[in-house]
N, C-alpha and C positions, 0 to 999 in steps of 0.2 A: 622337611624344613627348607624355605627359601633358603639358598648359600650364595653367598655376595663373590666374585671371582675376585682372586686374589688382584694387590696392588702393581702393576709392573711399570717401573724405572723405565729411561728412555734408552734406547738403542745404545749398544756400548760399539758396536762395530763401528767403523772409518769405511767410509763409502763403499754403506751395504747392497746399494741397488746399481753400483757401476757406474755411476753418473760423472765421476771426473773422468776429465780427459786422461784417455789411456796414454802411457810413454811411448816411447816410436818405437817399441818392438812390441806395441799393443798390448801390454802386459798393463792389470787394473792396480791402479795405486794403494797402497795400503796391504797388498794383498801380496803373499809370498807364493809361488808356483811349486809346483811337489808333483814329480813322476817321473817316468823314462821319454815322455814327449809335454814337457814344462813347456818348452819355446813356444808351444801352440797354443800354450792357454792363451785367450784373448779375449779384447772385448769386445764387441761387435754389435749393431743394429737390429740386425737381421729379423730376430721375432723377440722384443722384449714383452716379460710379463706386465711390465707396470714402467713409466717414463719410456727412456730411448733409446737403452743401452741395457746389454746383459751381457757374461761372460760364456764363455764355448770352452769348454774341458773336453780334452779326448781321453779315449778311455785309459783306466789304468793311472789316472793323474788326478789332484785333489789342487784345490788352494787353502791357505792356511792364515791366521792372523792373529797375534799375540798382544792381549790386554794387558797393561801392568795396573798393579793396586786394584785387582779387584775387590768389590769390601767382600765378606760372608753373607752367602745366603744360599738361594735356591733360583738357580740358570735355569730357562728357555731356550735353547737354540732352534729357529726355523729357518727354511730357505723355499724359493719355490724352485722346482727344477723340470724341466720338459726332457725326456730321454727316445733315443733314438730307439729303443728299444725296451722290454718285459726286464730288469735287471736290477738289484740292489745297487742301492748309495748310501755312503756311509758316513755316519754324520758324528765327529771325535772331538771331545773335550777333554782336557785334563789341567791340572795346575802343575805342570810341570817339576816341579821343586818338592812336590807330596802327594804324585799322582795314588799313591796306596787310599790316599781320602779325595781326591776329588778327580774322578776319572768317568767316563761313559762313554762304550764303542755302539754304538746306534745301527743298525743293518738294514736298511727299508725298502721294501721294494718299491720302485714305480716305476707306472704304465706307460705303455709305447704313445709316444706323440701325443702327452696331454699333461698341461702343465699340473702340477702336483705339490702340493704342498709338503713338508717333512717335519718332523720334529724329534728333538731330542732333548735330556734333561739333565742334569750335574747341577750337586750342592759344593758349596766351598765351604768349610767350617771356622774357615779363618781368613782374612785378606792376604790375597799373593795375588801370584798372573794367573793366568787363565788362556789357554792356549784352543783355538776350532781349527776345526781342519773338515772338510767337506768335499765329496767325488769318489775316488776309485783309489784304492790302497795297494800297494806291492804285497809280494810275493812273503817278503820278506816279515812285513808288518802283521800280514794274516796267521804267519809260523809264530811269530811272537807272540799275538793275542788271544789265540785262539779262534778265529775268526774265519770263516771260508766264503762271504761274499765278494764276488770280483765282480769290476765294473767293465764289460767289455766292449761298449758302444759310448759314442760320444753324448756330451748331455749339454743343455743350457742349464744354467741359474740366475736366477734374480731374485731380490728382493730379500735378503735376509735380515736375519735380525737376533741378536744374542740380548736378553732381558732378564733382569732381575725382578723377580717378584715375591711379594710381600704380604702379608695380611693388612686389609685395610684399614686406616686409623680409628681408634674405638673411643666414643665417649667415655665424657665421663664415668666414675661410679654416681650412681643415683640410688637415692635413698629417704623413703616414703616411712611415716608413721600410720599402720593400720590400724588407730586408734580403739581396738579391740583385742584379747589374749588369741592368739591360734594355736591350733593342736597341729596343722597341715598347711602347705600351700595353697592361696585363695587362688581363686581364678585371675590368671592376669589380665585377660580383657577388661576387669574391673579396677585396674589401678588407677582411672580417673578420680573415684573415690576417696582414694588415698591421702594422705599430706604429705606433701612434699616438704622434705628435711635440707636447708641448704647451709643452716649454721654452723660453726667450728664446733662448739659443743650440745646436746641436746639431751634430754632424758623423756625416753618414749613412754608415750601414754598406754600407747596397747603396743602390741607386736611390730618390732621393726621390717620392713622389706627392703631389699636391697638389687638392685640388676649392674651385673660385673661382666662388661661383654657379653658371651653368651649364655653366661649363669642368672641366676636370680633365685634367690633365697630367701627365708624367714628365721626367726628363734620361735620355736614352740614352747607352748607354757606348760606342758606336760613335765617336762624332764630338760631343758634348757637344751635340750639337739639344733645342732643346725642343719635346717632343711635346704639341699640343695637340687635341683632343676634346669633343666638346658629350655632354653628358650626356644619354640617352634610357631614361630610367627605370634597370634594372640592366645597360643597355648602351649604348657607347658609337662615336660614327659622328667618324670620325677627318676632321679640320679642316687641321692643317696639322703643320709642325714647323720650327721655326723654328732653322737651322742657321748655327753664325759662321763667318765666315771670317777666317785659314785655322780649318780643326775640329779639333779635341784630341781626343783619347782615353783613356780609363778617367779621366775626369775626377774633381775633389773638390769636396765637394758641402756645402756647410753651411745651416743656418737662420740666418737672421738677423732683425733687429728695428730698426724705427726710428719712432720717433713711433707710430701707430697702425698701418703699415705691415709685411706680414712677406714678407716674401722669402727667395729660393734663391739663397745665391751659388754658383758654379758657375767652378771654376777650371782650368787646365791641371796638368800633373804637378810642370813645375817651377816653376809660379805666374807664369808670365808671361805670359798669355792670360786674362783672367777676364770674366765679366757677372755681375748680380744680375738676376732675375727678381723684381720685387715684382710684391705680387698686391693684388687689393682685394676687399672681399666682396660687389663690383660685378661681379664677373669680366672686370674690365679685369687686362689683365699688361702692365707698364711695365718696360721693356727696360735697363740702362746698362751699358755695356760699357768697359772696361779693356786697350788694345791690342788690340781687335779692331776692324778696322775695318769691318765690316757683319755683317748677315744676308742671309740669303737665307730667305720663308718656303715652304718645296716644296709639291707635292704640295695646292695652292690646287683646283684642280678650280673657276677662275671662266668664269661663261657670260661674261660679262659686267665692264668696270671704268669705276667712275665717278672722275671727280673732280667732287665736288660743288662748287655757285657759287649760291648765292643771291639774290648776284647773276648778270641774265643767263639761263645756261642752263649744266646741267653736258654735261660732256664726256665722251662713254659711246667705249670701248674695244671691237670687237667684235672676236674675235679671226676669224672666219667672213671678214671684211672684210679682214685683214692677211695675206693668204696666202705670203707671203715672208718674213714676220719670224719671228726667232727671240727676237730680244729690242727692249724698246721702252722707251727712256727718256722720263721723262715730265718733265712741268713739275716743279719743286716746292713745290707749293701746299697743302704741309702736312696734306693730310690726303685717304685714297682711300677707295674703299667697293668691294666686290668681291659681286656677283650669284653664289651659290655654285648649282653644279650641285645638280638637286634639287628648286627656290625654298624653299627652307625655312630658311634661312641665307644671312647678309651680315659679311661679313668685313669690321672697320671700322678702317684703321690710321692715325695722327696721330703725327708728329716735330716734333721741336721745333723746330726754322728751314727755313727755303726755302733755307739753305746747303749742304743734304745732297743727296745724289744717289738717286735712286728708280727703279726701273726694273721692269719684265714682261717675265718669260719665257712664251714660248707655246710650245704643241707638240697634235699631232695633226694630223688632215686632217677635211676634211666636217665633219658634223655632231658628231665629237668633237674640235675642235680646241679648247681652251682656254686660258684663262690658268693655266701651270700652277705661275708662282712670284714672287713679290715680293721685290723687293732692296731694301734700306734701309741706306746710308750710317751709321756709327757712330762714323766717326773725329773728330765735333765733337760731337755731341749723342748722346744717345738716342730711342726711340719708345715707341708702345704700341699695343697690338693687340686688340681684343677680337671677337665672333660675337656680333650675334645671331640669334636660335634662336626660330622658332613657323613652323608648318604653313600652306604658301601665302604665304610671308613675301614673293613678288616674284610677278612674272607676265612671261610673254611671248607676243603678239598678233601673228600674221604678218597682215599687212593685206592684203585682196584689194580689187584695181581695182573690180568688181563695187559695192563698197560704195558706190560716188560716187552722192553726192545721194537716199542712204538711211539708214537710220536702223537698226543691227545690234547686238542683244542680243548680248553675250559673254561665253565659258563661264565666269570670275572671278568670283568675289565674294570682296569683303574678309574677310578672317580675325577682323577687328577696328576702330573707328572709327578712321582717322587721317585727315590730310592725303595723300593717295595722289597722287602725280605722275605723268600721263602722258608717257613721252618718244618722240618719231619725227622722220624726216627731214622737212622739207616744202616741197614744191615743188611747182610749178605743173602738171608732169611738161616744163617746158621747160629750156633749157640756163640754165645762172646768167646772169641780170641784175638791173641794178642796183636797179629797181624792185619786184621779185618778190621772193616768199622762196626761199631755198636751204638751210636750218641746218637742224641738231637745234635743236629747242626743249623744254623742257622745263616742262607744261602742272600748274598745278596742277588735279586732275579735279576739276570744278562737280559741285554735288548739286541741279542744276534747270538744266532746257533753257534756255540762255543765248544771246542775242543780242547780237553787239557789229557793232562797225564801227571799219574798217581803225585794230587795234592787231596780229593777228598777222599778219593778212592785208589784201587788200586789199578795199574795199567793206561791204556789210555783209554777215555769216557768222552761221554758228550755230557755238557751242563746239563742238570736235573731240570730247572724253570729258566724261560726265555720268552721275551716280549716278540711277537713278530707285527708290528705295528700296534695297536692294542689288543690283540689277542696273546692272549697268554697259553703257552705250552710247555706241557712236563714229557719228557724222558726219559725213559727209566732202563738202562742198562742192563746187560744180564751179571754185571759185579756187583747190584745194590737193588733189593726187591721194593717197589711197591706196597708199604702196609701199613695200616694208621688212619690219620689223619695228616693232613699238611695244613699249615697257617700260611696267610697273605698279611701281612702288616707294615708298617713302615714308623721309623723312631725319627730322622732326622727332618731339618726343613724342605717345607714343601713348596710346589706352586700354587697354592690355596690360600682361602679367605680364612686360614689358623694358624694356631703354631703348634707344632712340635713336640713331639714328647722330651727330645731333645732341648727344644727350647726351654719348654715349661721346668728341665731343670734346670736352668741357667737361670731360669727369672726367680728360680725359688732358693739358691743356692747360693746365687752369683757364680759369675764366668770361672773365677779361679777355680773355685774349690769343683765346678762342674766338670770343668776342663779334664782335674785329677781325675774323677769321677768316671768319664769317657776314654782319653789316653788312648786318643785317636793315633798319634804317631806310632803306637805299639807295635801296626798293622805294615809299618815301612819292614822290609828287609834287611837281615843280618848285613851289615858290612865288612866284605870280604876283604882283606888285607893281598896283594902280589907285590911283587919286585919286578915283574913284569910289564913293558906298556899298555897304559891304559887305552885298551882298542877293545873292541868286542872281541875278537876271536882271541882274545885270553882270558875271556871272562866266559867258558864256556865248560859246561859236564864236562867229568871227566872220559864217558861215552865220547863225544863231541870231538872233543881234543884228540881220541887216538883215534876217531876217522879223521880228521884231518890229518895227522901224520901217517895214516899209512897210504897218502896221497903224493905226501909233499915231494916236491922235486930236490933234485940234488943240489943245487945251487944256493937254496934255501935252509940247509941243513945244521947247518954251522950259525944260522943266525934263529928264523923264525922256528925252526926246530929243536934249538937247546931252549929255547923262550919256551915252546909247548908242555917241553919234558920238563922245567922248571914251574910251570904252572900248574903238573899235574899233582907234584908234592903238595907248594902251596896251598893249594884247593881243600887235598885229602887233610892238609893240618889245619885249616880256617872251619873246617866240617868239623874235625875231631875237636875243636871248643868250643863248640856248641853243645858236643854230646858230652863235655866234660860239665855243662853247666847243668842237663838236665839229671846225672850224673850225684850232682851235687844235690840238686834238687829231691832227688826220690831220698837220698842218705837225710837230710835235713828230716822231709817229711818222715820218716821212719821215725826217726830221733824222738819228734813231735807228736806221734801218735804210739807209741810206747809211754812217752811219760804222761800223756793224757788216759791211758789205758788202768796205769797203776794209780793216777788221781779219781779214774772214775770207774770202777770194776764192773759197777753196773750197766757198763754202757758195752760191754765188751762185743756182744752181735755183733752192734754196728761199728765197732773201730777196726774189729777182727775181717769186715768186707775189707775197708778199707788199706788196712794190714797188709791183706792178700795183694790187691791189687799195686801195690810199693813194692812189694820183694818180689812177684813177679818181674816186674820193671827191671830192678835191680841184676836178676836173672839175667837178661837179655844180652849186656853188654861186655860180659868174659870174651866170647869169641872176638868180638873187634877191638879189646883192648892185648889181645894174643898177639894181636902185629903193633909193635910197637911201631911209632913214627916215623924212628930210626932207621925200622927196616923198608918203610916205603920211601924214603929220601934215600940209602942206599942204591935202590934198583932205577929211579930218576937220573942218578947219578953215573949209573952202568948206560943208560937211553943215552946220555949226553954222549960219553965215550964214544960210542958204537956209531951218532948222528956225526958226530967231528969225524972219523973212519970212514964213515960209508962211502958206497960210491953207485950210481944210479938214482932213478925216483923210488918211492915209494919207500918205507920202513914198516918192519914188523915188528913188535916190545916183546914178544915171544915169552923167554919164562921172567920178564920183567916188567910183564901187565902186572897194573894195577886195579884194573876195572873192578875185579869183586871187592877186594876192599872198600873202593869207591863208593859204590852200589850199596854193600853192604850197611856201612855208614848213613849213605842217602836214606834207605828204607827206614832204618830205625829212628832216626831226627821223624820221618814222617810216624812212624807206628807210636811214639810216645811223645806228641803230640797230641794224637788221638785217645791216646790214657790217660792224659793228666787233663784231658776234657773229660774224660769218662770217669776217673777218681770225682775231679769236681763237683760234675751231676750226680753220682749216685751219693754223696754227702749231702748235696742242698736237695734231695728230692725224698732223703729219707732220714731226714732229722727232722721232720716235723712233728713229732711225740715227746717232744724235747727242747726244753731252752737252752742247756749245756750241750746236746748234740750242736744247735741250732749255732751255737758259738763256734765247735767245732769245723763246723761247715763254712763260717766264716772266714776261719785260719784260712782254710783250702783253700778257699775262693782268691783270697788276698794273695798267697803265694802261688795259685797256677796261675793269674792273671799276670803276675810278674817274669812267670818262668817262659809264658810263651809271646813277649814283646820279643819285637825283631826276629822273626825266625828267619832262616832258610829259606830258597824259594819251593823245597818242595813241601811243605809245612802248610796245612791247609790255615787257611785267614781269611776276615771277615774284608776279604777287596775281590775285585774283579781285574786288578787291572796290568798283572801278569801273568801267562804261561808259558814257560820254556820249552821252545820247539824239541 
């Protein structure tokens, strides 16, 4: 299918290409200087890419520039850059004020002595600033990020440019009368044929046609299905058809109008069965129906079904996996995204309450088994449905054991700059326990060789996926095997000629209730509470904290060292309520699934998994609730003593460490995090035999989604864009 490149806005940067006159300490206006040799950035003549002027970083130094009011969308950042040498440059975006959603550390190598173009990408969800930074990072910033390219030769740049880009403006909806009944989509080469429908009202003589963006559709006179199709130049690759139940026949078919909206109503013979189809010139089609009480949409052809979660981790459907089921009810959580055979298409559909019933049909064997039908409750509300449509639009990665503790180019490359999510199972390759991971997770891919420590995993790791220019590379640790399949897809806006699965719920929805839906901020950070100054080095582990005092000097004892040992209580009681929430949480869930237990006896298997999995939990937190708080403020308070006493550098806490407790604390925020992803999943992945499980699964989902907003930093989340050295 030809694909139109997306729309991009004009340059947001202030003198991208260095063309104003520098200040007399040669410094580019607009432009803030960032390193341990800032004074040398300059601008200079010497070899511009483009005009007359370009700037000269030495290494180790970046320049930076802060946009305010940027609106939401999907960022470009390029620069051209010419380097002294073979070395990455790093190319940083963030919104400062919610970098958790809108962050990207970029790592890109370029070649010695040849100008070079870069790129890097960031969506904003919402209008704020928007802060680049571009060149050679400290020491300091690399420890923070995870990040280990250093720039250690000087470089030129020119010509940058930070852009906003958009899907191109889409005509009207259009809509033809095929003055004949159809069972199928005509050929659309042939819509010359057709009559063109331009009136506010109209009642069709044969079959209506319709093209919405990149859809185009009919009603069949079979069974009143709407047939729908993604447009590929003069022909068309058939999507779905979206059939009511029960289906009418030789139905009637009118135009209708309302606000800026136009739609097909679509009625039975004796009008007592009806829907409208509105359309938008989004090629979103919004469903409401009149005594029908569902759809079914056929003939799906999904590799693949997500329900996406923002928060957390979404919940992918493999049908390969389900080999007994015929049909699978799902949570109703408002909104699914469907992996269409192909990768070239995503089926995106959103209803209007989690009161409605949703369900997957599958069918085939082996490697054709699919999802091959969506069912959507209509007897309270309506939905809406839309595709989108471009070339390599998803991927699928079978992982080989082999890869462990290597580093594997794979055949992928993005179609387009977005946020790309990798998803897989992960595990130790041991049987589930409580300490170790066991989930799908679902990884936003870094675009630089990342290092953290025990957020998905335990200890320290390298990132699983990472962009190194466009190539794409997995791996894979010896704490987390290799096994499965992995997914490449991406949900928010992009820089392409579509929109969004994100979007499409927004248009189907509206922003509010989407916004709910998403609850993007989830993904911000526990805010910690001190009485301490606000400086980094009191915002640090409690690891952290007692190397630094058993450094500090003696002069500093009495001051920065009662602040240390006052931050290390602190800290241990800002941790311990967190653990009192999750705490709270498994007691609730218990609560909840007992009395669901005695309302539904029949269900006992599957509440009895989940049962286990709660008082497990519950288990865990006797030994760190053994020290009460008391007694770590106590021994803080023995530190202060002994730091006002002392005499010399350096201090030892001796038998008034706190660290295990500390520690102790840390692990578990991270290990039941990872359980109430894993209660979650094994609820929404094995209630599908069931409508009242299917409700079940819904509780969970609603309640784990609330329990792990704001975590801890060691708490794994769907960001990239911290890791604590």
């Amino acid at each position: 299918m030809a694909v139109q490149a997306a729309l991009a806005q004009e340059n947001l940067l202030t003198n991208p290409s260095f063309e104003a006159s520098a200040r007399e300490d040669g410094t580019p206006p607009n432009w803030e200087r960032i390193g341990p040799n800032a004074a040398r950035i300059t601008v200079t003549d010497k070899e511009a890419h483009e005009g007359r002027q370009c700037v000269s970083i030495p290494a180790q130094c970046a320049i930076e520039q802060r946009i305010e009011n940027a609106p939401a969308g999907a960022y470009v950042l390029r620069c051209w850059v010419k380097s002294e040498s073979d070395q990455p440059i790093t190319l940083f975006l963030e919104d400062p004020d919610r970098p958790w959603e809108a962050f990207s550390c970029a790592e890109i190598q370029a070649p010695k002595n040849q100008w070079t173009q870069l790129q890097a990408f960031c969506v904003l969800d919402q209008k704020g600033p928007l802060t680049v930074m571009m060149g050679g990072t400290s020491e300091q910033f690399r420890l923070y990020h995870g990040v280990a390219g250093e720039m250690t030769s000087p470089i030129l740049m020119d010509a940058c440019e930070l852009l906003r880009e958009e899907p191109a403006a889409s005509a009207p909806v259009a809509v033809w009368d095929a003055r004949k009944e159809l069972s199928a989509m005509p050929d659309w080469s042939a819509k010359g044929e057709w009559s063109p429908v331009n009136s506010q009202s109209y009642s069709f003589t044969g079959a209506p046609v319709f093209q919405a963006r990149q859809l185009a559709g009919t009603v069949r006179d079979t069974d009143a299905g709407l047939v729908i199709c993604a447009l590929a130049g003069q022909f068309l690759k058939s999507r779905t058809v979206l059939v009511p139940s029960p289906p009418f026949t030789h139905p009637k078919c009118t135009l209708v109008h309302a606000s800026d909206r136009t739609g097909i109503h679509v009625a039975s013979q004796d009008g007592e069965h009806s829907y409208t189809a509105w359309l938008t010139p989004k090629g979103l089609l919004s469903m409401e129906a009149s005594h029908v009480p569902g759809f079914q949409a056929q003939g799906c052809e999904l590799r693949y079904g997500l329900l996406p979660s923002l928060v957390g981790s979404d919940i992918c459907y493999d049908p390969k996996r389900l080999l007994d089921a015929k049909q699978i009810d799902l949570p109703s959580t408002q909104w699914f995204v469907g992996l269409v055979d192909g990768h070239d298409s995503m089926l995106v559909a959103a209803w209007d309450t989690d009161s409605q019933a949703v369900s997957l049909g599958l069918a085939g064997e082996g490697e054709n088994r699919m999802i091959d039908s969506l069912s959507l409750a209509t007897d309270k509300a309506g939905f809406s449905i839309s595709f989108v449509e471009h070339p390599g639009l998803w991927h699928r990665e079978p992982l080989k054991e082999d890869w462990l503790e290597d580093y594997a180019p794979l055949a992928w490359e993005p179609p387009f700059p977005a946020r790309w999510m990798g998803e897989f199972f992960v595990t130790t390759g041991k049987k589930p326990y409580f300490g170790e991971p066991y989930m799908q997770y679902s990884f936003p891919i870094a675009n630089a060789k990342t290092r953290m420590w025990g957020v998905w995993f335990e200890d320290w790791n390298h990132y699983p996926f990472y962009f190194q220019g466009k190539q794409l590379i997995a791996h894979f640790e010896k704490g987390f095997v290799p096994k499965g399949d992995a997914l490449v897809y991406f949900l928010e806006p992009a820089a392409a000629d579509l929109y969004s699965p994100c979007e499409i719920l927004q248009q189907a929805l509206g922003r509010e209730k989407a916004a709910a839906l998403l609850d993007l901020d989830a993904n911000g950070l526990r805010k910690l509470t001190y009485s301490t100054p606000a400086e980094f080095m009191y915002d640090r582990p409690v690891c952290a904290t007692t190397t630094h005092l058993k450094g500090i000097r003696q002069n500093e004892k009495g001051t920065v060292g009662v602040n240390l040992a006052t931050h290390l209580y602190e800290f241990i009681r800002e941790i311990r309520g967190r653990l009192d929430q999750y705490v709270a949480f498994f007691n609730q869930m218990q609560g909840y699934l007992d009395g669901e237990e005695k309302a539904h006896p029949e269900l006992h298997p599957y509440i009895s998994e989940l049962q286990g999995m709660v008082s497990e939990a519950k288990s865990k937190s006797a030994e760190i609730y053994g020290t009460p708080l008391s007694a770590v403020e106590a021994k803080t308070e023995g530190m202060k003593k002994l730091l006002l006493a002392g005499k010399g550098d350096g201090f030892d806490c001796g038998n008034l460490d706190v660290r295990d407790t500390a520690g102790d604390q840390d692990d578990l925020c991270r290990h039941y995090n990872r359980l109430v992803l894993r209660l979650w999943q094994t609820a929404a992945l094995e209630c599908g035999d069931s409508p009242d499980k299917a409700l079940i699964a819904r509780h969970i989902w609603d309640q784990s989604r609330m329990i792990l907003r704001r975590p801890v930093r060691w708490e794994p989340r769907r960001t990239l864009y911290f890791f604590e050295p």
